[in-house]
C-alpha positions in Angstrom: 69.4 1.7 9.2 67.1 -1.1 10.2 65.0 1.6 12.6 65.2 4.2 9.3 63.2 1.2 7.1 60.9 0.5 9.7 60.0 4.3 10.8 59.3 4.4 6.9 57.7 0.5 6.3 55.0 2.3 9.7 53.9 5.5 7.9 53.5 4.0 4.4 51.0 1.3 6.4 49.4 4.2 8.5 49.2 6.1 4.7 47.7 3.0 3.3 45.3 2.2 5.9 43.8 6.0 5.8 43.9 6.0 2.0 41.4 2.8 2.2 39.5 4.1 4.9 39.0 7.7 3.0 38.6 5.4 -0.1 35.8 3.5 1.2 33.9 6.2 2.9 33.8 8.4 -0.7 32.5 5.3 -2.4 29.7 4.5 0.3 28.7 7.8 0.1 28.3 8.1 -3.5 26.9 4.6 -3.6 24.3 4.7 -0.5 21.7 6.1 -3.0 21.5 3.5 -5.2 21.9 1.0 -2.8 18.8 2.3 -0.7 16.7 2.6 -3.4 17.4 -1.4 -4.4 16.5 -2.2 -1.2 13.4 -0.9 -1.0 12.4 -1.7 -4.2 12.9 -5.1 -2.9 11.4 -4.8 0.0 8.1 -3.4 -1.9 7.8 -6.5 -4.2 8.1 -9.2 -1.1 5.2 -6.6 0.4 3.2 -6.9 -3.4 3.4 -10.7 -3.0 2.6 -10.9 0.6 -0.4 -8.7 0.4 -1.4 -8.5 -3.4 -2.5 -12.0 -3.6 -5.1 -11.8 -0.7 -6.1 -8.2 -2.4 -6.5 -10.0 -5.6 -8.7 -12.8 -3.9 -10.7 -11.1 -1.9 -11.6 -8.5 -5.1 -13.0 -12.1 -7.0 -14.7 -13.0 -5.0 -16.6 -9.7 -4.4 -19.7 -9.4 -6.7 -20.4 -6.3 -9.1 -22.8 -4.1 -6.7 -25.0 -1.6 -8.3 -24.5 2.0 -7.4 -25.9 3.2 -4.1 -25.7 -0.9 -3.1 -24.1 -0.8 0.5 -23.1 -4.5 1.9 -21.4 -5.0 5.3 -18.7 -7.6 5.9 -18.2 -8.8 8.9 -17.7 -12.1 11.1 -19.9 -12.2 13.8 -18.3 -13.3 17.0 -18.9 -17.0 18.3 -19.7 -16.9 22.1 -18.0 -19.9 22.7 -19.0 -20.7 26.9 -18.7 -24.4 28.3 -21.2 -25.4 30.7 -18.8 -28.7 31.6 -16.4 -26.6 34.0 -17.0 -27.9 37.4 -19.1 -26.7 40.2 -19.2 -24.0 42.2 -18.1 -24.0 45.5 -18.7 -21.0 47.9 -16.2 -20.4 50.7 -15.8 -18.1 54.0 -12.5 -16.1 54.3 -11.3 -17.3 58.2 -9.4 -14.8 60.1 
């Protein structure tokens, strides 16, 4: 009798266990879509912030240009050399 109860206490865990699992796979399933959409929605606002603000600066500080009006932005390039570096010393490979 004790074997009987136990042979029955296994499957109704085995029948649980895949009832959950079966459970929780139906409810992702149906529930993904909503749950990727939040997330992206999310992540396009922390993108907004992150980017929209230096949008939003740069578009100040921009002057209203008249029609056919071209400007060009750009940062020249510093040629930064030091001239304090040593001296040069010229060698002979030896064989």
């Amino acid at each position: 009798m004790l074997q009987y109860a136990s042979a029955v206490g296994l499957v109704r865990t085995i029948l649980i266990i895949l009832l959950i699992y079966f459970g929780v796979k139906i409810i992702a399933r149906l529930l993904s879509p909503f749950l990727i959409r939040f997330v992206a929605k999310k992540a396009e606002e922390r993108f907004g912030q992150q980017f929209g603000g230096q949008f939003q600066r740069n578009q100040k500080h921009d002057k209203p240009k008249k029609e056919g009006e071209v400007s060009i932005d750009k940062i020249p390039k510093q040629k930064t050399s030091n001239k304090n570096v040593g001296d040069y010393v010229d060698f002979e490979e030896i064989d």
